[in-house]
N, C-alpha and C positions, 0 to 999 in steps of 0.2 A: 552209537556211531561205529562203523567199519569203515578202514579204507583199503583200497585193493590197488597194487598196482603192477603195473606186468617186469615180466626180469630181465634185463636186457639179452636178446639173440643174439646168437653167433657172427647173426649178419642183420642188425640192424637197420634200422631208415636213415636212424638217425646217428651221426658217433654219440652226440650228447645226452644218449638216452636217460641212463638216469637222472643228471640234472633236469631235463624236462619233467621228471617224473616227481623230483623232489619239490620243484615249483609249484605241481598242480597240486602235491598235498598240503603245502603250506596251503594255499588257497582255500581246499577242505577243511583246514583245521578253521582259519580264519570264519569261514562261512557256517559250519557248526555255531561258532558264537554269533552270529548275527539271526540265524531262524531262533535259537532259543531264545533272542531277546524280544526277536519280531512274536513270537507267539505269544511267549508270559506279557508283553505289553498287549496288544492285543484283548488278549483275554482280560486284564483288568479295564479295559477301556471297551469292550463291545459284552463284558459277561459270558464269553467263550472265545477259547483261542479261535484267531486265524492260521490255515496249514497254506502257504504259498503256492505246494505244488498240486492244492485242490482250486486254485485260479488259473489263470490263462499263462501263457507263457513269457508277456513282457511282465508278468507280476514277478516270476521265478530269475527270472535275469535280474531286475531290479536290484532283490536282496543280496543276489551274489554280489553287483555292483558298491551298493550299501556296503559289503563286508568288505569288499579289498580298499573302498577309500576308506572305511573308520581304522583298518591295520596299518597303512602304507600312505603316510604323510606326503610325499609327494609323486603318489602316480596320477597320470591324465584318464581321465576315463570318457568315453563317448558311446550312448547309446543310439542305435538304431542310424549308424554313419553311413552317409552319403558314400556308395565306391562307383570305382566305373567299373564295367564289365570288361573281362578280356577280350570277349568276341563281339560284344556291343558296344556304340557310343553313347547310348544312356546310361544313365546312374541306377544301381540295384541301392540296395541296403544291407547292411552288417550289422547283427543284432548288439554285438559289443566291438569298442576297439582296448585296449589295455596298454597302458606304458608303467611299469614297476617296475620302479631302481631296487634294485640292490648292493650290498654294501661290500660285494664282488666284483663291482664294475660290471657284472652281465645282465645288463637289465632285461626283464623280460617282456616283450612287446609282444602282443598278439591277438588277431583278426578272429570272434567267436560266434562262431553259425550254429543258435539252439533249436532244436527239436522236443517238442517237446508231447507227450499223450495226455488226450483230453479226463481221458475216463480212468478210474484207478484197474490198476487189471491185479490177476491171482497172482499171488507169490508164487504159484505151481508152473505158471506161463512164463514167468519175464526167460525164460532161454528160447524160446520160440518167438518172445515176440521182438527180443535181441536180433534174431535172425529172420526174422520176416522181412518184406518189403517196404515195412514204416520204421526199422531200425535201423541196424547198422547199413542195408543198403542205399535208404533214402539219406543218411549221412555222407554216402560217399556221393552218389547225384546229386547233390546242392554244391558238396566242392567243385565238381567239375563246370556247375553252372558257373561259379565265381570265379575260377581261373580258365575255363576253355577246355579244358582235356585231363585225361586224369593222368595227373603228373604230382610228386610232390617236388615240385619248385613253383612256388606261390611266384603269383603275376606280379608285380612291385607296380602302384599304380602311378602317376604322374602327379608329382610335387608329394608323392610319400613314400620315397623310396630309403628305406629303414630296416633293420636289422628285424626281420618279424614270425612270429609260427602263424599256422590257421589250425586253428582248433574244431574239433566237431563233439559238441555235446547235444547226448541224449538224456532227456528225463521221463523218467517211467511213474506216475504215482503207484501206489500200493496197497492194497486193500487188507489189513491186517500186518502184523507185524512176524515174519519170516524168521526161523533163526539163523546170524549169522552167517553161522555155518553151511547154510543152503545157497546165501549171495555168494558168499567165495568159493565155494564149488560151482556156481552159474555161470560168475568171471572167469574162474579157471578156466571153463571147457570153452565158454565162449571168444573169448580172448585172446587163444589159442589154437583157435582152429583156419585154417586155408578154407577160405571160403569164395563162391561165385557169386558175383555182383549180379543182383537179377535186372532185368531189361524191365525196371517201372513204368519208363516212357520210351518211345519209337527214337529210342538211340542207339545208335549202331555200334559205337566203342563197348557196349556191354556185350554180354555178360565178359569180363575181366576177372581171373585170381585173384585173392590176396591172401596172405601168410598175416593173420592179424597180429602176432607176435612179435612183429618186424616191427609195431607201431607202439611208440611209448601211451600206456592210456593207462588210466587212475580211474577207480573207480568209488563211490563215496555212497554207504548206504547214511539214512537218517532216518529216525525215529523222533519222535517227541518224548520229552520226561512225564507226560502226563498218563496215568494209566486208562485211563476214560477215553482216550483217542488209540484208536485202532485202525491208522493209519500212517503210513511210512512214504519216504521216496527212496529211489533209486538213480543215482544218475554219472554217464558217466565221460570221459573228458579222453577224446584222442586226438593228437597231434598228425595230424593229417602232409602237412606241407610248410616247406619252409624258405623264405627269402633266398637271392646267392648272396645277398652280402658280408658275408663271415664264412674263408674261405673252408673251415673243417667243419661245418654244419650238415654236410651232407654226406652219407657212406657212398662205396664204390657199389 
């Protein structure tokens, strides 16, 4: 396992950044122990491990799911939640919602829209395909579906109005097992870089900058302990936008 995560900027999104950042690794560590369990049971039970991020994408939310309730005795968790839209009056869907108390009083609540690729791709690609039009920017176009505009002040919806982040994770499968040291050099430059939102769909707010350094994100490589599997994921977790309710939540 590696986890990666970014240092806080000078000028920030967030003031909070590195607690956001410390939260998403707990999370990572948490979820570490729930694929190793889901695999080795698995595999004594079907005669070869299950890899989660070689199934679809409610299979990979699941386990993270699975991980944060078997850690965190009383958080709420809800998959695939009913929201309304900012700029509609019908109900979309939120692949997660999360309430975890902590024992700081800051609990952490937050709204998480997965992405996820179907087909495992080269460890040589994931910075290309990090910056393609099915990574980091189809990430930032779904937030602005769910809140109306690309803003990071999350829409607060009606009868949920709660202290909360929105989160945008991507999961990359992997076809072989990379050295470390080639993910945190990936993250680094990726993660770090101002980049232009590309125009996916006939929407006119794009293309938009952004300084991705400004955004608190964790990045979580994984492997299996089995040598016979030669396949990994990659995936990674940025704080996109955040409630007004907590009034030093947001930089100037």
């Amino acid at each position: 396992m590696y986890i990666f995560r970014t240092e806080k900027h000078v000028n920030p999104r967030f003031k909070e950044h590195d607690l956001l950042c410390d939260r998403l690794v707990e999370i990572c560590h948490d979820w570490e122990k729930e694929l190793d369990h889901y695999i080795s049971k698995t595999e004594n039970l079907f005669g070869r491990p299950e890899l989660p991020w070689q199934m679809n994408e409610r299979v990979i939310v699941s386990s993270l799911v699975s991980s944060i309730a078997k850690n965190n005795n009383e958080c709420i968790l809800a998959e695939e939640l009913p929201i309304t839209k900012s700029t509609k009056s019908d109900l979309g869907r939120c692949d997660l919602w999360a309430h975890i108390p902590f024992e700081d009083d800051h609990p952490f609540n937050f709204y998480l829209e997965a992405k996820k690729f179907i087909k495992e791709k080269r460890p040589n690609d994931l910075r290309k395909i990090l910056l393609e039009p099915r990574g980091i920017h189809r990430m930032f176009h779904d937030y602005v579906k769910s809140i109306g505009k690309l803003s990071q002040i999350s829409t607060q919806q009606e009868g949920r109005k709660h202290q909360h982040y929105v989160i945008g994770m991507i999961c990359i499968p992997i076809c072989g097992r990379p050295p470390k040291k080639d993910i945190q050099d990936c993250l680094d430059d990726v993660f770090t870089k101002r980049i232009t939102l590309k125009n996916i769909e006939d929407d006119k707010t794009f293309p938009q900058k952004r300084l991705m350094a400004r955004f608190p994100t964790v990045g979580f490589y994984y492997e299996p302990t089995m040598h016979e599997q030669q396949s990994s994921m990659l995936v990674t977790f940025t704080v996109l936008g955040s409630s007004r309710s907590r009034s030093n939540v947001l930089s100037d």
